[in-house]
VEXLO-162230 format. One record per residue: residue number from 1; x, y, z of N, C-alpha, C in turn. Coordinates in steps of 0.001 Angstrom, whole numbers, plus 500000, padded with zeros to 6 digits. Example, Ala and Ser with C-alpha at 12.3 -4.5 7.8 and 13.67 -1.06 7.14 Angstrom:
residues 2
+-----+--------+--------+--------+--------+--------+--------+--------+--------+--------+
!   i !    n.u !    n.v !    n.w !   ca.u !   ca.v !   ca.w !    c.u !    c.v !    c.w !
+-----+--------+--------+--------+--------+--------+--------+--------+--------+--------+
!   1 ! 513190 ! 494310 ! 507800 ! 512300 ! 495500 ! 507800 ! 513200 ! 496700 ! 507800 !
!   2 ! 512850 ! 497750 ! 507080 ! 513670 ! 498940 ! 507140 ! 512900 ! 500030 ! 507870 !
+-----+--------+--------+--------+--------+--------+--------+--------+--------+--------+
end
This chain:
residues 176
+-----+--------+--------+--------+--------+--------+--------+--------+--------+--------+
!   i !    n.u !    n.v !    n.w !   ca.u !   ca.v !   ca.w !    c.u !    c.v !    c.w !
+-----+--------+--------+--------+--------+--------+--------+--------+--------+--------+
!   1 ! 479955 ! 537906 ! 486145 ! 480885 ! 538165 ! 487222 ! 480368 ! 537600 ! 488548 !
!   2 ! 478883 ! 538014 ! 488505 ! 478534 ! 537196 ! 490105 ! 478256 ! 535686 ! 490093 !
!   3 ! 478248 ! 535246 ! 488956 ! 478150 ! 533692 ! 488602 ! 479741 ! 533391 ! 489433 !
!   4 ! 480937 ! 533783 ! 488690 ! 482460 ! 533394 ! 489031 ! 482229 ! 533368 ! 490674 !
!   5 ! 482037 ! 534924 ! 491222 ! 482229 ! 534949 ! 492775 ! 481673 ! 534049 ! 493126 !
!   6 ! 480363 ! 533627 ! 492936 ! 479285 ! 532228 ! 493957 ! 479745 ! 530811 ! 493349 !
!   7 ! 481184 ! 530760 ! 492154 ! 481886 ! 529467 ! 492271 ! 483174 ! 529362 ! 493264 !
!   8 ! 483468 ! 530715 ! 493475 ! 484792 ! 530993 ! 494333 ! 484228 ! 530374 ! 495562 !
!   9 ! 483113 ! 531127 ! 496382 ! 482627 ! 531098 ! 497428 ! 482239 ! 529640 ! 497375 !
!  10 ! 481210 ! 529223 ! 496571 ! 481496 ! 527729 ! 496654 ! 482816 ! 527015 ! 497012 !
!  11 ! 483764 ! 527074 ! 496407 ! 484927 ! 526368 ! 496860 ! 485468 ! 526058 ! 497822 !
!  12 ! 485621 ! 527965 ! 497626 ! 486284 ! 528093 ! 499768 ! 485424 ! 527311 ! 500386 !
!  13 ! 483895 ! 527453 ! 500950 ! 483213 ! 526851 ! 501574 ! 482817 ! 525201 ! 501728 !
!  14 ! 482468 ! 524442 ! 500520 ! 482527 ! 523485 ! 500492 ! 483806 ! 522572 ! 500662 !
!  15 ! 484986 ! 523163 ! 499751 ! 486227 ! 522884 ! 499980 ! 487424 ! 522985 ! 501539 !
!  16 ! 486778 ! 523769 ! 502091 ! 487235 ! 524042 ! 503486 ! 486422 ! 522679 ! 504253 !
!  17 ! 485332 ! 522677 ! 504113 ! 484475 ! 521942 ! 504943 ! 484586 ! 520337 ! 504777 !
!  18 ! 484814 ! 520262 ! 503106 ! 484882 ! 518902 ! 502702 ! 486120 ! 518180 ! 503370 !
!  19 ! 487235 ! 519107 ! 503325 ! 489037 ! 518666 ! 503463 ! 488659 ! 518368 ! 505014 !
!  20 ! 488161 ! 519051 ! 505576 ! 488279 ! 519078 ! 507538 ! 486917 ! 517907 ! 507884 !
!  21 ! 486337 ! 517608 ! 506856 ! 485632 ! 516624 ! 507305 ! 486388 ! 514900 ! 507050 !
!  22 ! 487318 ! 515259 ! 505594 ! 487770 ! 514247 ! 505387 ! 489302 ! 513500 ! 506590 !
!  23 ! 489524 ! 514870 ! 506656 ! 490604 ! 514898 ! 507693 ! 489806 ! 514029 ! 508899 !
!  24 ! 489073 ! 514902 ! 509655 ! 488014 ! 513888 ! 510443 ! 487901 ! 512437 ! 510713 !
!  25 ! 487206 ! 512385 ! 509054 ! 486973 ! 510646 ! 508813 ! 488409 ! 509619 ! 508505 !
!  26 ! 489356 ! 510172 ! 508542 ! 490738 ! 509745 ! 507856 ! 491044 ! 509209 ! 509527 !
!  27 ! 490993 ! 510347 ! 510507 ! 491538 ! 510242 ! 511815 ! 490860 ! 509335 ! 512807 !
!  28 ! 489727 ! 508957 ! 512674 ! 488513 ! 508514 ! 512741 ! 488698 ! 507210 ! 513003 !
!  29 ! 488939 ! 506682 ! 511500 ! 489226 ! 505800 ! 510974 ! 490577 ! 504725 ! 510910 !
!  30 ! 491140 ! 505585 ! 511678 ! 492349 ! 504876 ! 512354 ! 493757 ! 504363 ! 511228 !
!  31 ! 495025 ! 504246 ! 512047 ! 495883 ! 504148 ! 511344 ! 496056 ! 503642 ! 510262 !
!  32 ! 495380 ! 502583 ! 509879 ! 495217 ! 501630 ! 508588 ! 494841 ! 501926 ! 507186 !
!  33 ! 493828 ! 503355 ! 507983 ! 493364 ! 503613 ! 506078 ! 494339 ! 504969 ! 506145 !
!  34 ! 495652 ! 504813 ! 506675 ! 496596 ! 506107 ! 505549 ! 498085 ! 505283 ! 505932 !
!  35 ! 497647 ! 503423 ! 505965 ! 499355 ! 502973 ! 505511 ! 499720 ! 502991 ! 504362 !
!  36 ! 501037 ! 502216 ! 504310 ! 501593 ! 501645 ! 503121 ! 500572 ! 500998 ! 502280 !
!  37 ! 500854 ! 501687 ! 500816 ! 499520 ! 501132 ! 500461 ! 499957 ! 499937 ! 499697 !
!  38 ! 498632 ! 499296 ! 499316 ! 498881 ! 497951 ! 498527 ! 497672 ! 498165 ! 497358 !
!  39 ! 497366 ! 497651 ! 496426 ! 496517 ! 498229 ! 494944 ! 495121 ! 498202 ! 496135 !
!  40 ! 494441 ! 497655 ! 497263 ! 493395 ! 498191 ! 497051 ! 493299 ! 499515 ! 498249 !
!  41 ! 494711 ! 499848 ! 498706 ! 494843 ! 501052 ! 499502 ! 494758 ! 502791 ! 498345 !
!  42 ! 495397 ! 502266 ! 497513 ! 495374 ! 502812 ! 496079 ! 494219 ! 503141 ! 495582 !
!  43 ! 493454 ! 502438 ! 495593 ! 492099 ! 502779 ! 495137 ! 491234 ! 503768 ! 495942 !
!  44 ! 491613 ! 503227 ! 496631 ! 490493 ! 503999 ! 498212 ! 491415 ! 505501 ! 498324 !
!  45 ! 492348 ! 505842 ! 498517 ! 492643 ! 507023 ! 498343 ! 492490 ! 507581 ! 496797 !
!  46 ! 492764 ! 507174 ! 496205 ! 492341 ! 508196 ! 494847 ! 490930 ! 508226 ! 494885 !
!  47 ! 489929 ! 507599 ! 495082 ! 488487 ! 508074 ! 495410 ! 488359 ! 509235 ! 496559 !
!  48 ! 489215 ! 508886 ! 497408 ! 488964 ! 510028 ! 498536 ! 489045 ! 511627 ! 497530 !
!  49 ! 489849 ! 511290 ! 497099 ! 490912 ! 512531 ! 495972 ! 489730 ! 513011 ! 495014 !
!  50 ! 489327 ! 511626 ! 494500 ! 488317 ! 512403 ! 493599 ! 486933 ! 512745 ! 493936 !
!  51 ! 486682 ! 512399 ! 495122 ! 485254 ! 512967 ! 495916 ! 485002 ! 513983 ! 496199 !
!  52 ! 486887 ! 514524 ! 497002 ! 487007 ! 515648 ! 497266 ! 487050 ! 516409 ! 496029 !
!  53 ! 487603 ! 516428 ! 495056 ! 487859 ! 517302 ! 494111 ! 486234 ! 517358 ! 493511 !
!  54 ! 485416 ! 516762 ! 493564 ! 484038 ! 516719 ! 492488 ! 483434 ! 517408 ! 493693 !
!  55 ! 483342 ! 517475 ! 495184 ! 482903 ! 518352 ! 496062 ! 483529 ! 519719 ! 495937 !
!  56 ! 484843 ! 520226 ! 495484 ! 484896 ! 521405 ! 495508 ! 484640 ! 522147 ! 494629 !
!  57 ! 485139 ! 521426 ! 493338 ! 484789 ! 522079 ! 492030 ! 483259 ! 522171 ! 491334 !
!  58 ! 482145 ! 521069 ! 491660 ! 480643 ! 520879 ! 490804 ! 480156 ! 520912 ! 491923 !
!  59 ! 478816 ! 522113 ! 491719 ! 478343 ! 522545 ! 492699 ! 476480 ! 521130 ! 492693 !
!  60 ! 476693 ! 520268 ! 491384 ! 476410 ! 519762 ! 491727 ! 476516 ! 518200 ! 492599 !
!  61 ! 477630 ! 518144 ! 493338 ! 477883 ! 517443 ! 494125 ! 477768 ! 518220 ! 495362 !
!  62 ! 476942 ! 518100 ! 496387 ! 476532 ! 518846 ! 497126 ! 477531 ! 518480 ! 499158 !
!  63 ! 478036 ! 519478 ! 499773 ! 479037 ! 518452 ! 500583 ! 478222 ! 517452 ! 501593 !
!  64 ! 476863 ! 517473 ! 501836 ! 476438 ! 515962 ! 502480 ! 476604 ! 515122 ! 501564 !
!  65 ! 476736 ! 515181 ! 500261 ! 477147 ! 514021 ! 499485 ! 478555 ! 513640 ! 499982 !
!  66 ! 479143 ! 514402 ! 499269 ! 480554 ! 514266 ! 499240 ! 480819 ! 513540 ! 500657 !
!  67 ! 480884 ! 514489 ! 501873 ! 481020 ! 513659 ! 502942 ! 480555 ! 512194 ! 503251 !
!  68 ! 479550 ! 511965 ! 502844 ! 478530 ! 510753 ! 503114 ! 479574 ! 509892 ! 501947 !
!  69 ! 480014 ! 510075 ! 500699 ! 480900 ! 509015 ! 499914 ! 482059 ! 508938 ! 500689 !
!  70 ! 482495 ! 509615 ! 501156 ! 483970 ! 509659 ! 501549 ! 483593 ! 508847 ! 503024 !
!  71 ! 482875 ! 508855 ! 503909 ! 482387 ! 508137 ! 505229 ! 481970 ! 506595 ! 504588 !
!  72 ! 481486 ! 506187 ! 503186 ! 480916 ! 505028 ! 503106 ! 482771 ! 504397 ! 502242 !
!  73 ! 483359 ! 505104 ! 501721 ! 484462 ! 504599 ! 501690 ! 485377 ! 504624 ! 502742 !
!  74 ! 485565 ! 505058 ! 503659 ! 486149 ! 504635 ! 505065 ! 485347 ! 503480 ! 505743 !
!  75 ! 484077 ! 503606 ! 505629 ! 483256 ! 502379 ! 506412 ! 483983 ! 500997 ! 505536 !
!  76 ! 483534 ! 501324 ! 504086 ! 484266 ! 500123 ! 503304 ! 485696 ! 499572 ! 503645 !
!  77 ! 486407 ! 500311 ! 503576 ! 487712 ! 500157 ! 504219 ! 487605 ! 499548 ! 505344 !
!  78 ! 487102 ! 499563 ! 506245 ! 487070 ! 499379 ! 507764 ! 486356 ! 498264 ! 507282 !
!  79 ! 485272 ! 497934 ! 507374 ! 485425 ! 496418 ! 507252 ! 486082 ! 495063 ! 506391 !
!  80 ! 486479 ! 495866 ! 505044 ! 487198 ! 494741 ! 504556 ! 488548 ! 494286 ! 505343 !
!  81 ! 489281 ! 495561 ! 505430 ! 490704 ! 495081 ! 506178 ! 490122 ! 495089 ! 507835 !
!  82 ! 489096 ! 494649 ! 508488 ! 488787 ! 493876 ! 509980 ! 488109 ! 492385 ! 509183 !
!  83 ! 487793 ! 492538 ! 507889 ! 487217 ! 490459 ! 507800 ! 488959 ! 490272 ! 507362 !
!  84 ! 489359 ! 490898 ! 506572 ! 490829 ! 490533 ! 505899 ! 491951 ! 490235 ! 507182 !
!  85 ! 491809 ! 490540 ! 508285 ! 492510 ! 490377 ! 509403 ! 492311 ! 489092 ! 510105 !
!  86 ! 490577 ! 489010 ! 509909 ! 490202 ! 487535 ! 510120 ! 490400 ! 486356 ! 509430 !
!  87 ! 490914 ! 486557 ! 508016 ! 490231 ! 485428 ! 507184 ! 491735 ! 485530 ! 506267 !
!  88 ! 492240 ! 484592 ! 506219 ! 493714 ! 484582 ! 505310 ! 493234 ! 484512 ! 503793 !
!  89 ! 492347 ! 483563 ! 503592 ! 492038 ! 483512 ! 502106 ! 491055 ! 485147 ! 501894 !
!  90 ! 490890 ! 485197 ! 502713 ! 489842 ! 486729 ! 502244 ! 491040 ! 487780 ! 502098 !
!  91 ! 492283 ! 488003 ! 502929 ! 493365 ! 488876 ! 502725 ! 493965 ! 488384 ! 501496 !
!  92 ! 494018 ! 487006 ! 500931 ! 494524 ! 486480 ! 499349 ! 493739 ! 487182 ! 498388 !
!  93 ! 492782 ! 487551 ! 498495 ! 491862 ! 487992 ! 497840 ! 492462 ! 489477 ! 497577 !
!  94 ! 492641 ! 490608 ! 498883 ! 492257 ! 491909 ! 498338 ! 494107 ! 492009 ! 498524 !
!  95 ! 495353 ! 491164 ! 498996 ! 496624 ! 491815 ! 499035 ! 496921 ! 490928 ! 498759 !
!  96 ! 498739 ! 491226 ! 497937 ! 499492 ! 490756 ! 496769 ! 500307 ! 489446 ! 498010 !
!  97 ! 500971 ! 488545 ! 497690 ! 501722 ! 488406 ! 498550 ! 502995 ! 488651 ! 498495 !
!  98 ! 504268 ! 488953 ! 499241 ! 505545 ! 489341 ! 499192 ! 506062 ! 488084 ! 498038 !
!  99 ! 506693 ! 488522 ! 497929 ! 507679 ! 487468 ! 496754 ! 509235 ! 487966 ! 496607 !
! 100 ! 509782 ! 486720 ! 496403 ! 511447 ! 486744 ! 496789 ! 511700 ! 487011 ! 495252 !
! 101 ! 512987 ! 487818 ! 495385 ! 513592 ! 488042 ! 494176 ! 515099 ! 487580 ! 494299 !
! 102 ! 515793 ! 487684 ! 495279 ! 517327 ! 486976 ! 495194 ! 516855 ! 486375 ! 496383 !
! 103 ! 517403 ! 484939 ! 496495 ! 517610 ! 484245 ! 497176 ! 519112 ! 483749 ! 497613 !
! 104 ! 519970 ! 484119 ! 498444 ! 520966 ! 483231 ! 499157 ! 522269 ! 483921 ! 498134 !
! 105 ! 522138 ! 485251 ! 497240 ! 522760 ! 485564 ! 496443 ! 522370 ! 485452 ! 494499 !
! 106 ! 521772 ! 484783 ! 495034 ! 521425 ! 484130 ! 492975 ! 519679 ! 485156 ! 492725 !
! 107 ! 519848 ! 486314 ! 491889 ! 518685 ! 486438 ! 491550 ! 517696 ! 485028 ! 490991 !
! 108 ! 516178 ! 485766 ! 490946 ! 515577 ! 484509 ! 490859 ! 514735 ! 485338 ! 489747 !
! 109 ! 515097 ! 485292 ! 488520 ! 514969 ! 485893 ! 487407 ! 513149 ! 485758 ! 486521 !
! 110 ! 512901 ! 484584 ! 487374 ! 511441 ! 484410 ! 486951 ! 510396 ! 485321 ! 487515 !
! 111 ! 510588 ! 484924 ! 488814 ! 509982 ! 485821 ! 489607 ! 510304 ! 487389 ! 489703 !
! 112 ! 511354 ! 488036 ! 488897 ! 511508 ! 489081 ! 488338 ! 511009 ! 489654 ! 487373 !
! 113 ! 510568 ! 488620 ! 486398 ! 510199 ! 488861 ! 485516 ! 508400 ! 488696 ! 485828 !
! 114 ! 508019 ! 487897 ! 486213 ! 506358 ! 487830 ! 486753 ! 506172 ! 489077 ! 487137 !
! 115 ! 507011 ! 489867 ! 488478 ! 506724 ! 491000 ! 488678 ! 507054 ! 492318 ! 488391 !
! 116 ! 507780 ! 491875 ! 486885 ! 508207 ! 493322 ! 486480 ! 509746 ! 494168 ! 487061 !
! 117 ! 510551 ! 493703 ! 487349 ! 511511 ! 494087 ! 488398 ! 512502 ! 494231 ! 487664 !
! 118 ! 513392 ! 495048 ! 487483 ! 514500 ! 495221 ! 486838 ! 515545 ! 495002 ! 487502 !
! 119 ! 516276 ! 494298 ! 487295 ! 518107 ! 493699 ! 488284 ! 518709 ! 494967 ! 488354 !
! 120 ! 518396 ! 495919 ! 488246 ! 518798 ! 497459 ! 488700 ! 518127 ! 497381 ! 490338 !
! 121 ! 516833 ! 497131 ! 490528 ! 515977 ! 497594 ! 491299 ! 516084 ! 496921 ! 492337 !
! 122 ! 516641 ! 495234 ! 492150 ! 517173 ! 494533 ! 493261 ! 518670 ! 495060 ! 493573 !
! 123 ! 519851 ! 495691 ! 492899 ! 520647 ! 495834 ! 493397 ! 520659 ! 497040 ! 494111 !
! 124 ! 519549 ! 498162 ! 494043 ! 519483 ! 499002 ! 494556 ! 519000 ! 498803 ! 495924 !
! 125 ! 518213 ! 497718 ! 496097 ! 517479 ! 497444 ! 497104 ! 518714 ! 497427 ! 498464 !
! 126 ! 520084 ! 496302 ! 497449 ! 520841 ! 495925 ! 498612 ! 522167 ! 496996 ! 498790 !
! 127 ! 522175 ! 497978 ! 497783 ! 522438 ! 499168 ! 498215 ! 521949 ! 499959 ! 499415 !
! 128 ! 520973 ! 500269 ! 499354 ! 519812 ! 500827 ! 500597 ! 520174 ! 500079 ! 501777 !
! 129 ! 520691 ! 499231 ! 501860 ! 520263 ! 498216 ! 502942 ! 521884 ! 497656 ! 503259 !
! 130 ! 522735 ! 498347 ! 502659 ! 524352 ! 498583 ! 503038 ! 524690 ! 497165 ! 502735 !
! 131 ! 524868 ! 496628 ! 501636 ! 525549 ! 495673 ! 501137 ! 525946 ! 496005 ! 499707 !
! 132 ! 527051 ! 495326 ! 499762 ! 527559 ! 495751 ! 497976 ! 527587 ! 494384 ! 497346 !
! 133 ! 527493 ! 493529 ! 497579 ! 527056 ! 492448 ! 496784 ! 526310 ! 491213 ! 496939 !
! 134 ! 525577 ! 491009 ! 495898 ! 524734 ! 489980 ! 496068 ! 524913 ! 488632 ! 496881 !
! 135 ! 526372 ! 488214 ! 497256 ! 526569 ! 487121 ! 497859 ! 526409 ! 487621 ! 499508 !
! 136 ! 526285 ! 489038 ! 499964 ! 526109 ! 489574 ! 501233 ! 524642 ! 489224 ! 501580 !
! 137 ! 523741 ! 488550 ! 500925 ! 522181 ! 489026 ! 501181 ! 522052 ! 487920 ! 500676 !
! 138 ! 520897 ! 487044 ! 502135 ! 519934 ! 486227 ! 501791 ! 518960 ! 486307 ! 501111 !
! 139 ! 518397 ! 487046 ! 501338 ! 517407 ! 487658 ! 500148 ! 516835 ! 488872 ! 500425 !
! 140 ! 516298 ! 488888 ! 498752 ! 515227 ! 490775 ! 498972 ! 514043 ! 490031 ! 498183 !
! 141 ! 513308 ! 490640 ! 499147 ! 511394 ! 490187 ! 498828 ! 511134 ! 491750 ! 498004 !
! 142 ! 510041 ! 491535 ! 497460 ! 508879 ! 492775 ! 496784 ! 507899 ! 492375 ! 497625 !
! 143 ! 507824 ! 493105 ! 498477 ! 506701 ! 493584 ! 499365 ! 505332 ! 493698 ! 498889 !
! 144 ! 504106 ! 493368 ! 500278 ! 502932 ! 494088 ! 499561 ! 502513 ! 495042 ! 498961 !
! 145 ! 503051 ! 496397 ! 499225 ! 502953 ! 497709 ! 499105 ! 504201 ! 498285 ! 498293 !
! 146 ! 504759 ! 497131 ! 497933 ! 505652 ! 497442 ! 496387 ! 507143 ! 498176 ! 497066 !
! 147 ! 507148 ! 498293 ! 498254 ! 508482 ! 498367 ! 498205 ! 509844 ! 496813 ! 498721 !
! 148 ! 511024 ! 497281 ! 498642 ! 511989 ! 496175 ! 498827 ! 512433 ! 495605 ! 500270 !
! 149 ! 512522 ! 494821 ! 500647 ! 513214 ! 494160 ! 501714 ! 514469 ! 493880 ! 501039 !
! 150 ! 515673 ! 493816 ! 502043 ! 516367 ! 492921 ! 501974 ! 517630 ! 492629 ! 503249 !
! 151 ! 517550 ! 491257 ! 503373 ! 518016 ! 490397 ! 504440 ! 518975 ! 490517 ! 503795 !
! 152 ! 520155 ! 490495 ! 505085 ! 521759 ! 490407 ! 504972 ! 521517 ! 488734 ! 505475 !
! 153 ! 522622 ! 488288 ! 504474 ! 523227 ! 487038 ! 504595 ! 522576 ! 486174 ! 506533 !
! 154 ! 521903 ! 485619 ! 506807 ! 521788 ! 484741 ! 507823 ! 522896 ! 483686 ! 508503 !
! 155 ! 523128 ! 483778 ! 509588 ! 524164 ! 483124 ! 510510 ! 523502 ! 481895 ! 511294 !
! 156 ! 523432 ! 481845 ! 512355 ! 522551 ! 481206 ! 513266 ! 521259 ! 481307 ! 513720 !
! 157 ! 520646 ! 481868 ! 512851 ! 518908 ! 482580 ! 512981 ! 517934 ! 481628 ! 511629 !
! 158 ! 517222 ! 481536 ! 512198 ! 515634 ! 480755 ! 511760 ! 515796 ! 482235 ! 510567 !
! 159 ! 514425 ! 481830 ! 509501 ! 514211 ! 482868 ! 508693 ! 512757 ! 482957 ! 509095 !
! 160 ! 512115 ! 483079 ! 510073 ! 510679 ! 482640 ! 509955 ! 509612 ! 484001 ! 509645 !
! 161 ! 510409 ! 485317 ! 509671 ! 509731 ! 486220 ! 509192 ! 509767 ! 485865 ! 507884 !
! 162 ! 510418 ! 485277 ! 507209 ! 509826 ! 484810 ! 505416 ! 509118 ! 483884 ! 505500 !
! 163 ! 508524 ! 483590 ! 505902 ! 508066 ! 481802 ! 505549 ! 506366 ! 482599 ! 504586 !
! 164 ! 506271 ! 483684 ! 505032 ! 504975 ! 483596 ! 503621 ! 505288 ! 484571 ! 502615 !
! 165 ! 506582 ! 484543 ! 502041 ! 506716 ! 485005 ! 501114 ! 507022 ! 483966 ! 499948 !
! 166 ! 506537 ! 484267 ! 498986 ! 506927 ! 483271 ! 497880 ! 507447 ! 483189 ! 497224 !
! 167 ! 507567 ! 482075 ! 497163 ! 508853 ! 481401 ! 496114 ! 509896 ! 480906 ! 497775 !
! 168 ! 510092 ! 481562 ! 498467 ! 510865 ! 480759 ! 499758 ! 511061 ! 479535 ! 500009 !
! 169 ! 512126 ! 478927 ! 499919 ! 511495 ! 477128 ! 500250 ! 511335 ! 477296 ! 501673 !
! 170 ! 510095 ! 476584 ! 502201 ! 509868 ! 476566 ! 503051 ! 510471 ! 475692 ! 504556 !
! 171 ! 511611 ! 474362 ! 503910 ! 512696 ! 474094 ! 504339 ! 513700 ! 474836 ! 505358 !
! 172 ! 513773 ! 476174 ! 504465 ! 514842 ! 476727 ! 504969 ! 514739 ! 477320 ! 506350 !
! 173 ! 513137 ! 477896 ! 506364 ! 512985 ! 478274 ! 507581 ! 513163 ! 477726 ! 509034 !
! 174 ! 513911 ! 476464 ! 508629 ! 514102 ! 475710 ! 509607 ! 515715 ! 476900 ! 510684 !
! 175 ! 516190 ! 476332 ! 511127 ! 517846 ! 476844 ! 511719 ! 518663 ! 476233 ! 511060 !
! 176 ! 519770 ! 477260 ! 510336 ! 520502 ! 477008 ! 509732 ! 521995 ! 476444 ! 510362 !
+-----+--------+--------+--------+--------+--------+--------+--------+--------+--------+
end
């Protein structure tokens, strides 16, 4: 019985301390490590998740550990996405790039299929985004962070917020 209480008390204690430290280092650490994530934002929070959880529950993870992993994965964070800000091929490296799925009305069925996308998921996109049919919309990209864009049909406007998404001809970004 006094074994259970000194795992309870463990919890509360380490677990109180661990969450308000992580909170801390989260706030700390500035807006970037709690955006939209992209697979290696993904990673870095489910470690946070499981640092914390192996700090509250195993008393042999002790919370200067715990804290000290969770601070060297924010440090990590913090410098990859400040060289990744610097360095375009170093951001090729750790993020996906956007990619077009309808273009100008015509799904682009390859690139649907490369990324897994179901022609449900593009028409929903241009649902969301108040169009009812595909000939209304220049295009819908798949985003870094996996969600949809999508551009209503273009008039007299440049496209130059696409120009690094792919598959785009890069032509177009000219004025139409």
């Amino acid at each position: 019985m006094l074994n259970s209480w000194d795992s309870i008390q463990h919890t509360l204690i380490v677990g109180t301390l661990g969450y308000i430290a992580t909170i801390i280092l989260l706030r700390v650490s500035g807006k970037r490590t709690l955006s939209k994530w992209n697979a290696f934002d993904f990673v870095i929070t489910i470690a946070f998740g499981s640092i914390l959880a192996s700090m509250m529950l195993s008393k042999d993870t002790s919370l200067v550990q715990g804290v000290l992993a969770i601070g060297l994965l924010v440090l990590f964070q913090f410098i990859i996405t400040w060289i990744s800000v610097r360095s375009n091929i170093f951001q090729g490296w750790i993020k996906a790039e956007p990619t077009l799925l309808l273009f100008k009305g015509e799904l682009q069925h390859h690139a649907m299929r490369h990324q897994r996308v179901a022609e449900g998921e593009v028409l929903a996109a241009l649902r969301t985004n108040g169009m009812a049919a595909l000939e209304d919309a220049e295009a819908v990209i798949l985003e870094t962070d996996g969600s949809f864009s999508a551009i209503k049909k273009l008039k007299d406007s440049s496209a130059s917020a696409l120009a690094d998404v792919k598959g785009y001809p890069k032509q177009s970004t000219a004025r139409i």
